[in-house]
N, C-alpha and C positions, 0 to 999 in steps of 0.2 A: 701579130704585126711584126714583122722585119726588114731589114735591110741587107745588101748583101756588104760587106765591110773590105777597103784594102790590104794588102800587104802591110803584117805587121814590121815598125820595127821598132819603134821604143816602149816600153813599157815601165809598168811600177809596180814593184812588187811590195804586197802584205802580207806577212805568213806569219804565222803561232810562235813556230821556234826557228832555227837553225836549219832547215832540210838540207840533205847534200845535193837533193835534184834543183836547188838553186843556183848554184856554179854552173849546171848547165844552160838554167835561161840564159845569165850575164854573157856565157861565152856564144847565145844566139841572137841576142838583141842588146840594143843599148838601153839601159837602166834608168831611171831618173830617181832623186832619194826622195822628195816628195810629190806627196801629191797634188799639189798648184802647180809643181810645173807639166807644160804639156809631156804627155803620153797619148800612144796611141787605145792600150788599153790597160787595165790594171788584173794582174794577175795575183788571186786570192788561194793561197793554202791552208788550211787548215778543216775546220768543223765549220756549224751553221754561224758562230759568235762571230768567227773572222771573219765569215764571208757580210753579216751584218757592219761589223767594222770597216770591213772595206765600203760598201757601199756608203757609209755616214762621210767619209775622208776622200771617194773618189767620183767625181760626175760623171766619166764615162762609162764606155763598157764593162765590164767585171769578167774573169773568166774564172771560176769559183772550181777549185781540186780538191777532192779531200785528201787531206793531209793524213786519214786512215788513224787516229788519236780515240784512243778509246774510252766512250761512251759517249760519244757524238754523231749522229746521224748523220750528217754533211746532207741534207736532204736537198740541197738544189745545187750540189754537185753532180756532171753525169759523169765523171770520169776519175780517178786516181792517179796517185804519182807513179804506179806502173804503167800511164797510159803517158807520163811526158815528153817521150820524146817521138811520140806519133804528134801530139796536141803540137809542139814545135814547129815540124815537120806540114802542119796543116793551116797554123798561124801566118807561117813566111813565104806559104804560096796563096793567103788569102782565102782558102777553103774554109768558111765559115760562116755562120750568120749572126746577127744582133737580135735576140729579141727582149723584146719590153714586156716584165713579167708584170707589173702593176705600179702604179703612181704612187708617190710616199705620202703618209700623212700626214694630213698639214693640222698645228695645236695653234689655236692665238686664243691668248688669253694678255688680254690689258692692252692693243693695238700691238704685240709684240709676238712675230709667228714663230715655231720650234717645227723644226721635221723628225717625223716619227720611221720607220721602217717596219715594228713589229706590230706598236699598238702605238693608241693613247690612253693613257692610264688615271682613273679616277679611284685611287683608295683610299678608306677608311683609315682617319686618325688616330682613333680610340674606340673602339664599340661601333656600332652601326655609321655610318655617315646618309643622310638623306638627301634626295636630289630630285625636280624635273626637270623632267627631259621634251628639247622641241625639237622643230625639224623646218629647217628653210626647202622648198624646193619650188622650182618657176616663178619666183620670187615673191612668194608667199608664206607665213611664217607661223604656222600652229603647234598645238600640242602633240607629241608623241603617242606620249600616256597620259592615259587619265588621271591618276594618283601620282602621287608623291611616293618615289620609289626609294626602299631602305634596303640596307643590306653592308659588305662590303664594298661594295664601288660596282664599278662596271671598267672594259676596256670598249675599245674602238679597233677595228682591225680590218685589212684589204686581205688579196689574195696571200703575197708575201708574211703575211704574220698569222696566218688562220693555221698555220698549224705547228705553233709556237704556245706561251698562255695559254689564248684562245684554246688551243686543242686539249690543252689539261683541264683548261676550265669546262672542260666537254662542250665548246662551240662548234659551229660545221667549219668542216675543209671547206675553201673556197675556193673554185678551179676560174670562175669567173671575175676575171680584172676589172670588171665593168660596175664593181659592187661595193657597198662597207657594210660589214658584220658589229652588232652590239651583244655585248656577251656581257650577262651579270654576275656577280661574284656574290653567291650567299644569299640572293636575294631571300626577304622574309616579303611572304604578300602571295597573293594566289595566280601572280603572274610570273614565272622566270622564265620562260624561252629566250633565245637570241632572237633578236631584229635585223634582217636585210635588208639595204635600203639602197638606193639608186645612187650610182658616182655623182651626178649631180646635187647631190643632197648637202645640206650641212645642221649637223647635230648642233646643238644647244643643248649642254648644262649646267642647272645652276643649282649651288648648294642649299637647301631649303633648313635643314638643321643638323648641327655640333660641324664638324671639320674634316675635310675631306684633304689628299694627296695628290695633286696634279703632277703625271708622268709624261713625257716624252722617253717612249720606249724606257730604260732605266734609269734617267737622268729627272731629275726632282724639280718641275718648273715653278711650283707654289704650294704652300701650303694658303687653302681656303677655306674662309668662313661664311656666315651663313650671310646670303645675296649675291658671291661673287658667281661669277659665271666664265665659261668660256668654249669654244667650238671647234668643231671637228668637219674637217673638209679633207677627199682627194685633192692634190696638189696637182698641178702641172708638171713635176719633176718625174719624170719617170725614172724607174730602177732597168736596168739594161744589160743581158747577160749576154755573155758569149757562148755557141752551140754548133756543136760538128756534125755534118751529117754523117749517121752510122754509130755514132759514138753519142749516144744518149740512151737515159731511162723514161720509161712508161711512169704514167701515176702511179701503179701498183707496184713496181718495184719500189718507187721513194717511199709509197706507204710501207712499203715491207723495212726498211730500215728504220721506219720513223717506231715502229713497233718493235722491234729490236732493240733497237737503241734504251726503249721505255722498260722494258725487261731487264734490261742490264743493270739500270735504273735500281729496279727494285729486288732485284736478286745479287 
């Protein structure tokens, strides 16, 4: 899904460090320092963290660079800071498009909602944490699973975080925005695959025994004990990148860096 987007000209910029290719945006467009005030779109330097940061601090578009930082994938980067002042150049005559990579996830727990970007995060306090898990959908509300599932936690995850956690905790890439991924962590029991489930869907879980860690993305929303509960929905917020025609990557090349990057990692 896209739009076609006008002529840039104010922006905001987020970036890791210092780049000297920032002097050049300043001297191509006007700046704003934060981001509540309007811009047209927010322009993100660095690896996958910043480009996460950015989108938690800015509603609009993102146009995500890699800042080229090593051992960071920049995996929904299509472009580098050797490519800035083409990306300029294609911003200020409006050559561009908006697309909407996936909706953010929505946590509420206690009537109080948190937006997620990567996951939602259920883990274990000390030793095992136990949970079931339900599932709302066409406005009906049953079991998941059948048992009482133990292990480290589980996360929750859309297209944009599936190959984040998710993807160490060996869940599937998701190419499809239209989905949410349940990925277990550890589970003990003769069930661990991940679960696919429909956007429209909303998870249910609840602590069954000892204490669990309620996550939004890295941020700590509760520690819970046993009975408390709370759920997982796609939001209506959608995450929205900026994209050049000619000047993009294939899924196989993002995977190629995503794999790279994991090697660096460990070597």
């Amino acid at each position: 899904m896209s739009d076609p987007m006008k002529r840039v000209k104010k922006v905001f910029i987020n970036a890791k460090r210092d780049y000297k290719e920032i002097s050049l945006i300043k001297a191509n467009f006007e700046t704003v320092e934060s981001p509540d005030e309007k811009a047209d779109i927010c322009i993100s330097i660095g690896g996958d963290g910043t480009f996460i940061e950015s989108s938690r601090m800015f509603n609009g578009p993102i146009l995500p660079i890699n800042g080229l930082e090593k051992g960071s994938a920049s995996y929904y980067s299509d472009i580098d800071l050797s490519s800035m002042e083409t990306a300029i150049k294609m911003l200020k005559k409006g050559d561009y498009k908006v697309v909407e990579l996936s909706n953010k996830i929505k946590v509420t727990y206690k009537n109080k909602s948190y937006y997620a970007i990567n996951e939602a995060l259920l883990r274990n306090y000390s030793g095992n944490v136990y949970f079931e898990l339900y599932m709302k959908l066409r406005g009906k509300r049953e079991r998941l699973y059948p048992y009482v599932m133990a292990g480290d936690g589980m996360l929750i995850t859309s297209t944009i975080g599936s190959t984040a956690y998710n993807m160490s905790a060996n869940g599937p890439i998701i190419l499809d925005e239209g989905t949410m991924c349940l990925t277990f962590l550890n589970a003990s029991g003769p069930f661990k695959n991940s679960i696919i489930v429909n956007s429209g869907a909303t998870i249910y879980a609840k602590v069954a025994k000892y204490k669990g860690i309620l996550k939004s993305d890295e941020k700590t929303i509760a520690t819970l004990s046993k009975g408390d509960e709370f759920s997982v929905s796609l939001s209506d917020n959608a995450l929205k990148v900026v994209k050049f025609n000619g000047l993009y990557e294939t899924f196989s090349e993002k995977l190629e860096k995503l794999i790279k990057s994991r090697m660096l990692e460990k070597f």
